[in-house]
C-alpha positions in Angstrom: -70.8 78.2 43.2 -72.9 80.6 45.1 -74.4 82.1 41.5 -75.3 78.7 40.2 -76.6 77.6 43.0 -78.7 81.1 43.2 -79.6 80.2 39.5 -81.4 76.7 40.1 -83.7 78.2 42.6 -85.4 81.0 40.6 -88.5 80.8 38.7 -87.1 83.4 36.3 -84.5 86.2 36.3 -87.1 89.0 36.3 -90.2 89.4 37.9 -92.3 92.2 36.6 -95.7 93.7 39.1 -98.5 94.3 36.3 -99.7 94.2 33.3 -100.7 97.2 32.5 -99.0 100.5 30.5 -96.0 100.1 32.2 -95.6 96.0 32.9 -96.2 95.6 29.4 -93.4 98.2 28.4 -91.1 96.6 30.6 -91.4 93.8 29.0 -90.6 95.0 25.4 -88.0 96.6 27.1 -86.0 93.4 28.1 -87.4 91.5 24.8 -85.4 94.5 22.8 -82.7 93.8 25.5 -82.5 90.3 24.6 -83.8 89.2 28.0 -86.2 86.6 27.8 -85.9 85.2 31.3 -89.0 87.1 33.1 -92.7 86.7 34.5 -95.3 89.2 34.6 -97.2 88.5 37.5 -100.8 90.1 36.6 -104.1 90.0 39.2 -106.7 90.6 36.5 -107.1 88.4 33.6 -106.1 89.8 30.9 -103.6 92.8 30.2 -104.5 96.7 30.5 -104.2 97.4 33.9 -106.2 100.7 34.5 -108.0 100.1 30.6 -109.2 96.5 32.0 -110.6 97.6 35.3 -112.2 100.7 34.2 -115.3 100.7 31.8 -117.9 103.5 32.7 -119.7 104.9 29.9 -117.9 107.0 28.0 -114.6 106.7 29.4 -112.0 108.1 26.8 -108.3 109.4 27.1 -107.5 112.5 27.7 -104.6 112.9 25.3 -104.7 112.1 21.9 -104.8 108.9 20.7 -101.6 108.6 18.6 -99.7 110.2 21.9 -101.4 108.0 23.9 -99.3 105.1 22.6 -95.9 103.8 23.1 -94.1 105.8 20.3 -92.4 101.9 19.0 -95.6 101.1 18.2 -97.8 103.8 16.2 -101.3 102.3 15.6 -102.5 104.1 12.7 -106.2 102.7 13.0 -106.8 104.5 15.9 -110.9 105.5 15.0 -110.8 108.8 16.8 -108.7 111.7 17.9 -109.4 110.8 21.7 -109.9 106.6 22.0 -112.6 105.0 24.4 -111.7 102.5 26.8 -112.2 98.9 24.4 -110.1 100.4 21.3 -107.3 101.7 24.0 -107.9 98.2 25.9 -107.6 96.1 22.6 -104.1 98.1 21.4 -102.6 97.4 24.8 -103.2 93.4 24.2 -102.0 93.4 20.5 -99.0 94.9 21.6 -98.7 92.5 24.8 -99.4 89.3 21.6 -97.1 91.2 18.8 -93.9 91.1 21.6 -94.7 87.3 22.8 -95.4 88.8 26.1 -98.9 86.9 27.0 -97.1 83.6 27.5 -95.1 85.3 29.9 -97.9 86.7 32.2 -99.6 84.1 35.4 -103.1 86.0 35.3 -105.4 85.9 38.3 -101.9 86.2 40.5 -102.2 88.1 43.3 -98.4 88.8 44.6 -99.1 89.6 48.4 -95.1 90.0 49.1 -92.3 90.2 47.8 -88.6 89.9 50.2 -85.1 90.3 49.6 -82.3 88.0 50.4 -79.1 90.2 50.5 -76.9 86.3 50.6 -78.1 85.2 47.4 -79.3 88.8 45.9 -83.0 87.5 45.3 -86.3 88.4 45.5 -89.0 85.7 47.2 -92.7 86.2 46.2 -95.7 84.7 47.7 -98.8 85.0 46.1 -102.0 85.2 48.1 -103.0 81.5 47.6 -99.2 81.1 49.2 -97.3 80.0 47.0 -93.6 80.9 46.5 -91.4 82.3 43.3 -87.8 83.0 43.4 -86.1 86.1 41.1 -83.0 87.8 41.0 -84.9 91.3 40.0 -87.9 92.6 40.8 -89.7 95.6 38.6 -92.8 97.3 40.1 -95.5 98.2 37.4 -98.4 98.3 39.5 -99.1 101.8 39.1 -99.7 104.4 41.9 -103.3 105.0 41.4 -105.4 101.5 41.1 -107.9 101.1 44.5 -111.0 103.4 44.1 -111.4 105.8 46.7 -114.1 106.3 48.5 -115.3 109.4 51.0 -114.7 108.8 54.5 -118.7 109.4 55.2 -121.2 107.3 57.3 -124.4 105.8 56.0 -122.9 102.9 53.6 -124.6 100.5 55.0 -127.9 102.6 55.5 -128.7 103.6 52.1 -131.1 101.5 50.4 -130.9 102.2 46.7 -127.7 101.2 44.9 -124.0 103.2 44.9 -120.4 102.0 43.7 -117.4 103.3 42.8 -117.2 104.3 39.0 -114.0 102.4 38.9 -116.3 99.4 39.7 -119.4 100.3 36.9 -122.5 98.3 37.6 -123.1 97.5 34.3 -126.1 95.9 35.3 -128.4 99.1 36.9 -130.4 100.3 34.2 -130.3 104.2 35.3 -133.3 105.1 33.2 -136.2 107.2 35.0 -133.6 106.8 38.1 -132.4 109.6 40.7 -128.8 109.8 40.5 -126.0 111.4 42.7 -122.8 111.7 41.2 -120.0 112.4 43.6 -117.2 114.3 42.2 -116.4 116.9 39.3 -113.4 115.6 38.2 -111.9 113.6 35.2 -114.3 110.7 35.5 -117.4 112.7 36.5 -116.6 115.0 33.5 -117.3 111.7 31.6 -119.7 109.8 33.6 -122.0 112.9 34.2 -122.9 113.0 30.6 -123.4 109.5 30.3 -125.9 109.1 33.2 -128.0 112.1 32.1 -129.1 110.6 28.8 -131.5 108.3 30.6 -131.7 109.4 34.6 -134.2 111.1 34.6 -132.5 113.5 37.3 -128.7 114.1 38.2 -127.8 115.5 40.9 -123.2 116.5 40.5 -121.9 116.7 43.9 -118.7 119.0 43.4 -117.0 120.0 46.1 -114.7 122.5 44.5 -114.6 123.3 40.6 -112.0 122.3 37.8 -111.0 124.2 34.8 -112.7 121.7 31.6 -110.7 122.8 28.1 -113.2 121.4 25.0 -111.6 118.0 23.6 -112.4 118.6 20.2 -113.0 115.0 19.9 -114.3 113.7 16.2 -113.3 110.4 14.1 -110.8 110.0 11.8 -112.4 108.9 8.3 -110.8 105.8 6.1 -108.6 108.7 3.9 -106.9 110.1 7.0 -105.8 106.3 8.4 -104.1 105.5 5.1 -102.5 108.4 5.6 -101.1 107.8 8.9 -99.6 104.5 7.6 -97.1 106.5 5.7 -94.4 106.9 9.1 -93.5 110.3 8.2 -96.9 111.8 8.3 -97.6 109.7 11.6 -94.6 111.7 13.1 -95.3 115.0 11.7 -98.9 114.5 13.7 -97.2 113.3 16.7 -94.9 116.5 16.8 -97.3 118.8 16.2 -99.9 117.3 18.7 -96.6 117.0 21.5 -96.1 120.8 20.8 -99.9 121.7 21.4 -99.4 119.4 24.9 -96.4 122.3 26.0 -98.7 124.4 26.5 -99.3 122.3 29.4 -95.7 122.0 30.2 -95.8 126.0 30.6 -98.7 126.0 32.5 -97.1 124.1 35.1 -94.2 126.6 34.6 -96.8 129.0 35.8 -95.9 131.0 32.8 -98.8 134.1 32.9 -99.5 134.3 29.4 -100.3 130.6 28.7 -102.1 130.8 31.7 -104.0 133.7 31.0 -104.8 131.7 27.5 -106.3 128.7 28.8 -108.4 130.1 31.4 -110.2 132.2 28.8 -110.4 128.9 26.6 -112.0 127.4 29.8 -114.6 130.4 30.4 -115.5 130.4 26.6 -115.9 126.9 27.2 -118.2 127.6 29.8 -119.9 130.5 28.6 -121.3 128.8 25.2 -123.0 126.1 27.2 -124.3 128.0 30.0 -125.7 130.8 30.1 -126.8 130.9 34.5 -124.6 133.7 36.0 -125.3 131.4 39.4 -124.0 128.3 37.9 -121.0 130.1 35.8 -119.8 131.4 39.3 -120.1 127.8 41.2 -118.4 126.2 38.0 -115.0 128.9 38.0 -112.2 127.6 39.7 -110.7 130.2 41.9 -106.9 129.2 41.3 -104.9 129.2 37.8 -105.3 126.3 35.6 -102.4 123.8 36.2 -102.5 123.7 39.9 -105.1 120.2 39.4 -105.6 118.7 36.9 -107.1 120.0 33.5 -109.5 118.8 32.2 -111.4 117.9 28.8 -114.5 117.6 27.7 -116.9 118.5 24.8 -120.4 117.9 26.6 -119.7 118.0 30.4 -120.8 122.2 30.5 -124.1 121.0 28.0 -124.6 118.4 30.3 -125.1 120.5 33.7 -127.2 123.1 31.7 -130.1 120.3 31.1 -132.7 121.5 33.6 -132.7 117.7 34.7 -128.7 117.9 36.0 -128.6 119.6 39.1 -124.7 121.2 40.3 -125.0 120.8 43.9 -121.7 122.8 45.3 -121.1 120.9 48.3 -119.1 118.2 49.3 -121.5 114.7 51.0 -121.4 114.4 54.4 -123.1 111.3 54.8 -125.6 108.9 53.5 -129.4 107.8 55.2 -131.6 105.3 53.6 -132.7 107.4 50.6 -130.6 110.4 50.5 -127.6 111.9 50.2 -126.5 114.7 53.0 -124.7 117.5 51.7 -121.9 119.7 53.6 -124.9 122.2 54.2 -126.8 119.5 55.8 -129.8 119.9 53.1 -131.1 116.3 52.3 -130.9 115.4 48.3 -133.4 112.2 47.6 -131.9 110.0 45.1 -132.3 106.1 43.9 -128.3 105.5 43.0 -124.7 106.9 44.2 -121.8 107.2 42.0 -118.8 107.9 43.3 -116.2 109.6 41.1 -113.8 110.4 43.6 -110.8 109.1 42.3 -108.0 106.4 43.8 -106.2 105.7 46.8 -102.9 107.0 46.7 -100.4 103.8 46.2 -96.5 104.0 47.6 -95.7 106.7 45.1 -97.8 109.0 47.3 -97.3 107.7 50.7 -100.3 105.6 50.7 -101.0 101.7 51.1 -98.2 99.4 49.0 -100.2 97.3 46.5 -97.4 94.3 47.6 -95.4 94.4 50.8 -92.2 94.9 49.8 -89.0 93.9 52.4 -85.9 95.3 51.1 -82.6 95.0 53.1 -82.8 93.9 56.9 -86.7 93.5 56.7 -87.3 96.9 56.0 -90.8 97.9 54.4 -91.2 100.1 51.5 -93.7 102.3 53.0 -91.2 102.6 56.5 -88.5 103.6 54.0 -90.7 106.0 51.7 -92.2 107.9 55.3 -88.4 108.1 56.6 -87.5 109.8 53.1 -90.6 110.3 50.4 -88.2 110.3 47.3 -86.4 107.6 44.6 -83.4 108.1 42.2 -84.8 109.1 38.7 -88.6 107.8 39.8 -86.7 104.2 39.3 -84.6 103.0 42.7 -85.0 103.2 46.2 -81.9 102.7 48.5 -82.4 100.3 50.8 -84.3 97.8 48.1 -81.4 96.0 45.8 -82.6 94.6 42.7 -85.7 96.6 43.4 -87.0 99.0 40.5 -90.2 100.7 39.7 -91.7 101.9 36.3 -93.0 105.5 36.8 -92.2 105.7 40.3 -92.5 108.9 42.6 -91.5 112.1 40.6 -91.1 109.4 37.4 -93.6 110.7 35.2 -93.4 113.8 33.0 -96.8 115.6 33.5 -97.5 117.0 30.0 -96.9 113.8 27.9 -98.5 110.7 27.7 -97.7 107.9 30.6 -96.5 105.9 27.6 -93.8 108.1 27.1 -92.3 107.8 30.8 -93.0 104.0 31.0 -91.0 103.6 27.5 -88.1 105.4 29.3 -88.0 104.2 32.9 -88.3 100.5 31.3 -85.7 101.3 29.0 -83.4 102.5 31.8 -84.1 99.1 34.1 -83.8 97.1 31.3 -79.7 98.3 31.0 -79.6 97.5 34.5 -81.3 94.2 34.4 -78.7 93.8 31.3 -75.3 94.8 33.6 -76.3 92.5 36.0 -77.0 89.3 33.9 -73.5 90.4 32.2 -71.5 91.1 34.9 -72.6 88.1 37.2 -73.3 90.5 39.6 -75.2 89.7 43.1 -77.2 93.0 43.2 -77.1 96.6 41.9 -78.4 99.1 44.2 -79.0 102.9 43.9 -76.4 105.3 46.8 -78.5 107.4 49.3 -76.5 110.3 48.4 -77.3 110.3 45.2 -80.9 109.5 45.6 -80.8 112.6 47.8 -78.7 114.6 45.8 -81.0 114.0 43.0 -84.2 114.8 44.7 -83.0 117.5 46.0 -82.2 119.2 42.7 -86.0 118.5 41.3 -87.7 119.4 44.4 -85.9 122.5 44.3 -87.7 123.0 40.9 -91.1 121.6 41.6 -91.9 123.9 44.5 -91.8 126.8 41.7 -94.4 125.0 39.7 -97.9 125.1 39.6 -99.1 122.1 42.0 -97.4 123.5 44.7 -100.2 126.6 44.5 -103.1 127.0 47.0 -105.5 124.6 45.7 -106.0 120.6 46.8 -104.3 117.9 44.5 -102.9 114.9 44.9 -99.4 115.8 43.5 -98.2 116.7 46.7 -97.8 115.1 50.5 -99.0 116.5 53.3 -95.9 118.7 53.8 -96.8 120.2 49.9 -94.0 118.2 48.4 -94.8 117.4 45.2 -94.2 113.0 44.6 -96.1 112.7 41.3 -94.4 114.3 38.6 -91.0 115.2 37.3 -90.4 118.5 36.6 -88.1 118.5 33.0 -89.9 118.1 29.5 -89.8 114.1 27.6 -86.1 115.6 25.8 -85.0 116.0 29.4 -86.0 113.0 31.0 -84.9 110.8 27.9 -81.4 112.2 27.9 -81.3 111.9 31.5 -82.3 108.0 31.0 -80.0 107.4 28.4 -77.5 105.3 29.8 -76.6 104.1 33.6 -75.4 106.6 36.0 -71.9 104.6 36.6 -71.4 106.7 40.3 -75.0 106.8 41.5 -75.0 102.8 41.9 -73.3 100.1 44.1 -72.7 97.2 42.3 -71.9 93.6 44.5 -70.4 90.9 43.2 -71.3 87.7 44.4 -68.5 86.7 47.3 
């Protein structure tokens, strides 16, 4: 009696966080399941999470296109070897319509948060406009990197020209004959920098510490080639051969020397044929190995900063007055618009703020139980949070591969959960501590050998240098490792 009675209440079975990558992988994932029963819960209108929000000028991946898809569902139209935003945005929403899933999803839902009742193993939502939905699981998709970050500087309020967040493009600023700070070097600044340059008429790259830029390569793929990746086999051949070029990565991180050695002199040749300022070289070198941040692409970034119009300016901004921006140095830089390409606030993955406050067992909040111990079972399950599971959660992702490939996995992984439960009548499934900390500390012991554990500032690790983001085995690893439940590592309650 206590199930059914459970069962009237719920909106559906499974609540999914997101619509993005990962939400919409989770949902294939049940669909293949045969679970039907679930609600994607999405704040934007329409599906793509990260592809949606973001659309400054020439935004494209940084892994090739037919990687940078869920390996289910090849798309062999793809018009170039690195996608832009739109054509990435508009695969993500035919996959979402191919697999039924739009139907599924409440748009313009803000989830505000979400508590578990341990008597009837359920999960209460309340969205911002307060209302309430009931479900027996709850999947987190929301991504750890979604709020645009901002430098903690004064002077906001003072400037007088215009300034946002590149995550937030003003689409509606004509830049032409316009002064214009850019504030960062990193992966959006590598693309935005270019952009803004072909009609500022001065730019002005604020970098407060250099990044190693690898060429992309990028070019489109003519009519001949896209019949030819209709045939499946030729698609895979192109996949494997373009996963074992990413390994290179995968070694890199390994801190393997002569890889290492390889891509830094691909990076200074890089360098070197577009700029030919000894002054400028120097201020552009990173002085750790690449893999300890990010790396990188980029076929016009280094062309870009040679245009005697683009200014490097190697300081990080201090502040902001009415028509400046203050460097580190405290030398005052005139300009008409700020951009700010400073990345994301770190989400729960990384310690920072929880996109939904999340109460797992006896009230407790995620972000109480993650600063107690920063670490999850298999990036997937917290103890603590029955019922509770996370696509691509901290130390979920494999760092070489595309996030499709981790979000397939994870999904797949929740979706035999989601499946025992449902079969088993069970009241809630929840991950052992020991094993979550058995786990963790068997990767950790691995990651603090790898590269983003190195002398240089990411946001892989904590604060104590333990590295959250990433897990430290290759796709083969991580899928065999997914491949069914771990029967010991879990508790699972009947209903009394």
């Amino acid at each position: 009696m206590a199930e059914a009675s459970t069962a009237e209440t719920l909106t559906t079975t499974v609540a999914i966080l997101g619509a993005g990558i990962s939400g919409i992988a989770m949902g294939m994932e049940l669909r293949r399941a045969g679970i039907d029963d679930f609600t994607i819960y999405e704040k934007q209108p329409d599906v793509g999470g990260t592809w949606l929000r973001n659309t400054w000028p020439g935004l494209h991946c940084d892994v090739p296109s037919h990687m940078y898809c869920y390996s289910s569902e090849p798309n062999p139209d793809w018009s170039m070897i690195y996608s832009g935003q739109a054509e990435i945005h508009a695969y993500l929403r035919s996959c979402a319509e191919k697999h039924e899933l739009i139907d599924k999803i409440q748009f313009n839902t803000m989830i505000d948060t979400a508590r578990y009742d341990e008597d009837k193993g359920s999960w209460t939502l309340e969205t911002a406009d307060g209302q309430t939905h009931t479900h027996r699981i709850l999947v987190s998709a929301t991504g750890g990197l979604a709020e645009p970050n901002l430098p903690n500087i004064e002077g906001f309020d003072l400037f007088g020209g215009e300034w946002w967040h590149s995550a937030a493009w003003r689409h509606d600023v004509d830049l032409t004959g316009k002064r214009v700070a850019v504030v960062g070097s990193a992966a959006s600044a590598v693309t935005v920098v270019p952009s803004v340059a072909d009609s500022a008429s001065d730019v002005f790259v604020f970098s407060r510490s250099p990044n190693w830029v690898m060429p992309r390569g990028n070019a489109f793929y003519s009519d001949e080639e896209k019949a030819q990746f209709r045939d499946d086999e030729t698609w895979h051949k192109l996949r494997r051969k373009q996963y074992r070029t990413s390994m290179l990565l995968y070694r890199a991180f390994k801190r393997h020397k002569k890889t290492r050695a390889g891509l830094r002199s691909v990076g200074l040749q890089h360098m070197a044929a577009a700029i030919d300022d000894p002054e400028l070289i120097e201020q552009l070198t990173p002085d750790y190995e690449p893999g300890c941040k990010r790396i990188l692409v980029s076929d016009d970034f280094y062309t870009t900063l040679a245009k005697d119009h683009v200014h490097l300016v190697p300081q990080a901004v201090a502040e902001l007055t009415a028509d400046s921006v203050v460097a580190a140095d405290g030398s005052h830089i005139p300009v008409d618009v700020v951009i700010f390409s400073t990345g994301y606030s770190q989400g729960t993955k990384l310690g920072g703020r929880a996109a939904v406050d999340v109460f797992g067992r006896n009230g407790e909040h995620i972000l109480m139980a993650l600063a107690k111990r920063p670490e999850a079972y298999r990036g997937l399950a917290v103890p603590g949070f029955p019922n509770y599971f996370t696509v691509c959660g901290i130390n979920g992702v494999v760092a070489y591969a595309a996030f499709f490939l981790s979000a397939e996995l994870g999904a797949g992984y929740i979706s035999q959960l989601t499946r025992r439960l449902l079969d088993e009548q069970l009241r809630s499934i929840e991950v052992e501590a020991d094993a979550t900390q058995s786990y963790n500390a068997e990767i950790q012991s691995e990651l603090k050998d790898m590269s983003w554990t190195e002398a240089c500032t990411n946001f892989y690790k904590d604060a104590s240098g333990r590295v959250l983001a990433f897990f430290p085995g290759t796709v083969g690893r991580m899928k065999r490792n997914l491949h069914s439940v771990h029967e010991r590592d879990f508790r699972f309650e009947p209903f009394r």
